[in-house]
Backbone as CSV, one residue per row, in Angstrom:
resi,resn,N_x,N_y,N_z,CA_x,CA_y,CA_z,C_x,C_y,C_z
1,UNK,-36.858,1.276,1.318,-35.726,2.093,0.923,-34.647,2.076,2.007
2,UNK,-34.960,2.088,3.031,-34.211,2.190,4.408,-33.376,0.353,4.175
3,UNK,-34.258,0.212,4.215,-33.543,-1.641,4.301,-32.975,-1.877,2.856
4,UNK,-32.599,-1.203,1.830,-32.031,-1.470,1.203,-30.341,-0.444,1.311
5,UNK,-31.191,0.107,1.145,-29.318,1.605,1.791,-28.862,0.338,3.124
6,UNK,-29.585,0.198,4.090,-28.636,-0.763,4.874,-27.809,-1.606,4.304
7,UNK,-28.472,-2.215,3.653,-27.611,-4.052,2.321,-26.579,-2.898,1.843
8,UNK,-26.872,-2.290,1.209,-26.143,-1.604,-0.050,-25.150,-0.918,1.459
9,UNK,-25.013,-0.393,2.437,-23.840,-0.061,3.154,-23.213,-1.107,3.730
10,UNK,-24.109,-2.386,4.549,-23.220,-3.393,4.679,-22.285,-4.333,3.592
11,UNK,-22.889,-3.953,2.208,-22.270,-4.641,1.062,-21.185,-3.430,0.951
12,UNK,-20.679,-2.485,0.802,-19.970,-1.698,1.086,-18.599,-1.752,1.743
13,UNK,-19.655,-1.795,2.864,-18.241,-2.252,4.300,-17.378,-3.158,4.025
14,UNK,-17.999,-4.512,3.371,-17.474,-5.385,3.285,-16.526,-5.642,1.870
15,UNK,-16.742,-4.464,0.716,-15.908,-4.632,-0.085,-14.842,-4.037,0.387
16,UNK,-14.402,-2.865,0.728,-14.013,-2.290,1.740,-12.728,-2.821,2.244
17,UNK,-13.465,-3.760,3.491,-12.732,-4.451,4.043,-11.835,-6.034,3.122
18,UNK,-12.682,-6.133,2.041,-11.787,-7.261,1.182,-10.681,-6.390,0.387
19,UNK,-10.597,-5.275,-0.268,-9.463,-4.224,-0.127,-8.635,-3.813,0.398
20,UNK,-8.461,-3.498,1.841,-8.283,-3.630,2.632,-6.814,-4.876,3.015
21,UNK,-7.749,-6.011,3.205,-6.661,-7.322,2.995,-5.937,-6.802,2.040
22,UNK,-6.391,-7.047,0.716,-5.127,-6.594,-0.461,-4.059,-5.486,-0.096
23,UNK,-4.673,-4.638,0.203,-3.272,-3.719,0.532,-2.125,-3.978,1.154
24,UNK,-2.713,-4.447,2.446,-1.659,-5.245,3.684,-0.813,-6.443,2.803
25,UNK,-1.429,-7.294,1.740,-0.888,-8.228,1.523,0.636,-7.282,0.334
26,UNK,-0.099,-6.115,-0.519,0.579,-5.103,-0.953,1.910,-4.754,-0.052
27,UNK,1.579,-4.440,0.477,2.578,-3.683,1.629,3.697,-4.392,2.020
28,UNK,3.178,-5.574,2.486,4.000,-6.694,2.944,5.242,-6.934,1.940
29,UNK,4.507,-6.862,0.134,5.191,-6.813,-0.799,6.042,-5.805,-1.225
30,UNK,5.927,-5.172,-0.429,6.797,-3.340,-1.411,5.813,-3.176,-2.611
31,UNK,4.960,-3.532,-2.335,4.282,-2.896,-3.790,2.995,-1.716,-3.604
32,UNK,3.264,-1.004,-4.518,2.484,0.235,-4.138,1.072,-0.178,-5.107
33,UNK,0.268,0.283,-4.298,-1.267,0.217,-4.910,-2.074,1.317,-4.491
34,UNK,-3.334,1.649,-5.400,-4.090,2.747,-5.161,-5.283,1.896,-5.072
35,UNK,-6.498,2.114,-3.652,-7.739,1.323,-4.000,-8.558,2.417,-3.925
36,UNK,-9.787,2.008,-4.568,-11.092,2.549,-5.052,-12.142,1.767,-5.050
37,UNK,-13.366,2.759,-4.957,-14.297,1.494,-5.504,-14.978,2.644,-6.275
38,UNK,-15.246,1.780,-7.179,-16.496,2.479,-8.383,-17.692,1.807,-8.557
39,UNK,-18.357,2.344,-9.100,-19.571,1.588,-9.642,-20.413,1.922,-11.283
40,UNK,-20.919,0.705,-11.751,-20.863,0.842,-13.330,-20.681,-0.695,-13.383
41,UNK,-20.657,-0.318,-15.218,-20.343,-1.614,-15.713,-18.900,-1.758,-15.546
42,UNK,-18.627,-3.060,-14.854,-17.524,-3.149,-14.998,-16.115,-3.235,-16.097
43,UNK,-16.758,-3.324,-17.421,-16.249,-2.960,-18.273,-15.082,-1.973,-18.509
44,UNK,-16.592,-1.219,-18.432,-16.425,0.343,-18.700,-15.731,1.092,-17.850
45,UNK,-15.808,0.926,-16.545,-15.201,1.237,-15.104,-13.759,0.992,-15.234
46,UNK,-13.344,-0.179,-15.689,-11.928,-1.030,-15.322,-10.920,-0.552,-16.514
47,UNK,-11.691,0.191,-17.293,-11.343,0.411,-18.916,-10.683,2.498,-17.788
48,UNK,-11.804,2.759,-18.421,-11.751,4.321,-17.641,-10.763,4.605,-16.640
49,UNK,-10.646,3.808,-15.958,-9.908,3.767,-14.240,-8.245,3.444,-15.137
50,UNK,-8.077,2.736,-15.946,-6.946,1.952,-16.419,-6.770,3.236,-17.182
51,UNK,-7.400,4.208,-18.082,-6.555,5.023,-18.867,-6.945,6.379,-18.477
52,UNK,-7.286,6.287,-17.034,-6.914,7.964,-16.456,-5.605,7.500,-15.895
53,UNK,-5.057,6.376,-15.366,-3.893,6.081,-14.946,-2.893,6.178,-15.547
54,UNK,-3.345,5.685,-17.226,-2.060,5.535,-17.501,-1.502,4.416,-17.782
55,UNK,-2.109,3.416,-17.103,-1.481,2.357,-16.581,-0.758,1.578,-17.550
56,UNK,0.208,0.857,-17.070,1.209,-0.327,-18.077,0.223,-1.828,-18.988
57,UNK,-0.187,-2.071,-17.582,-0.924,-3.095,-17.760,-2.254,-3.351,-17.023
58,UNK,-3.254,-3.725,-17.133,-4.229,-4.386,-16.529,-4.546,-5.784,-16.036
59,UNK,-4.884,-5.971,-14.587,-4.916,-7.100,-13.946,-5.950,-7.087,-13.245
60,UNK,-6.601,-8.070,-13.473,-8.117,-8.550,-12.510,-8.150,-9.775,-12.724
61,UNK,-9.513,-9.918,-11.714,-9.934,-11.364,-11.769,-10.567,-11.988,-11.821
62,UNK,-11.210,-12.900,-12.533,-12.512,-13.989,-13.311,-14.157,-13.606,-12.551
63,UNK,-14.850,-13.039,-13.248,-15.757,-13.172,-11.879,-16.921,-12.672,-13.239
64,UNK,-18.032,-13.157,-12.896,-19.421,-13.849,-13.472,-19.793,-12.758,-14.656
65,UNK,-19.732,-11.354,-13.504,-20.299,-10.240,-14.426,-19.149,-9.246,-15.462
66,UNK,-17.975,-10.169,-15.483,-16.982,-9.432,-16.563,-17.215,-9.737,-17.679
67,UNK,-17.056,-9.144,-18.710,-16.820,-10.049,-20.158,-15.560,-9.552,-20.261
68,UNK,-14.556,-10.439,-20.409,-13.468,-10.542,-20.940,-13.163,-9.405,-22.085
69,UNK,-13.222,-10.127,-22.935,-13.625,-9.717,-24.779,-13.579,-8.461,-24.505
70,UNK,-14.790,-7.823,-23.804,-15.404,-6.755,-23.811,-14.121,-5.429,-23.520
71,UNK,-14.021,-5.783,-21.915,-12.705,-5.055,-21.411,-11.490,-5.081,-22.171
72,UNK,-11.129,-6.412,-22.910,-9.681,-5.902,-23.715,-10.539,-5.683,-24.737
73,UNK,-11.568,-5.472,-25.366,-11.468,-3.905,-26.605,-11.073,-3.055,-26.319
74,UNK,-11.958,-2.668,-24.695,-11.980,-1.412,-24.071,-10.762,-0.790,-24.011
75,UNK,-9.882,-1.434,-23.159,-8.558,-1.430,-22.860,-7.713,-0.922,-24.460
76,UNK,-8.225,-1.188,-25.785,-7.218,-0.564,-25.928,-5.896,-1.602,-26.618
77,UNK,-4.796,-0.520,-26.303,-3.578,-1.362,-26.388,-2.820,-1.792,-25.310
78,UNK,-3.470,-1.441,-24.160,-3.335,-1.897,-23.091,-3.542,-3.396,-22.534
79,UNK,-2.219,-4.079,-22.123,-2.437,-5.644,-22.116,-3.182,-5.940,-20.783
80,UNK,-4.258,-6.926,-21.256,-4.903,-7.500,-20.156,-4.396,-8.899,-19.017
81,UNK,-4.419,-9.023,-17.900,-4.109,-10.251,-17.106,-5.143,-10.476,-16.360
82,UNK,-5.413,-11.955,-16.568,-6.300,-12.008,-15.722,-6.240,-13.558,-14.480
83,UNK,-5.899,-12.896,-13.456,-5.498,-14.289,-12.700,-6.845,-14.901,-12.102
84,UNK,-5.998,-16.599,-12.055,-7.549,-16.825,-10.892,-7.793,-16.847,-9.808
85,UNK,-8.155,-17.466,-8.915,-8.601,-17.193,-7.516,-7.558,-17.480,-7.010
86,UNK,-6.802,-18.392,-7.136,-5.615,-18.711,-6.047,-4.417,-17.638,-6.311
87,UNK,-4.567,-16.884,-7.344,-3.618,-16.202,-7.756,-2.475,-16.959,-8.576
């Protein structure tokens, strides 16, 4: 249990810190951002997070455990973007 709370805080730190980058790269931009981290299905999370906001639009990015599909049901009428790694 101990050696797993460790993983699970160093996996932490390190999302963290990849957030982190984004902001600065934010900043640099004049662009305002709010970070978080949640946990859940990401679905469901990215869906929830997007319409306590409010938000205009939704933007993320490609990664193993999303389903696509899934999130723009979720979403709504809310338009989805989804860039790839290079941006």
């Amino acid at each position: 249990a101990k050696e797993e709370k460790e993983k699970r805080d160093l996996l932490e730190d390190r999302i963290w810190n990849f957030l982190y980058q984004i902001e600065d790269v934010a900043f640099g931009r004049e662009l305002k951002i709010s970070l978080m981290l949640e946990e859940g299905k990401p679905e469901e999370t990215i869906a929830s997070v997007v319409k306590s906001y409010e938000a205009d639009l939704c933007v993320t990015f490609p990664y193993k455990e999303l389903d696509a599909e899934l999130l723009l049901r979720k979403l709504g009428p809310t338009p989805l973007l989804i860039f790839n790694q290079e941006g």
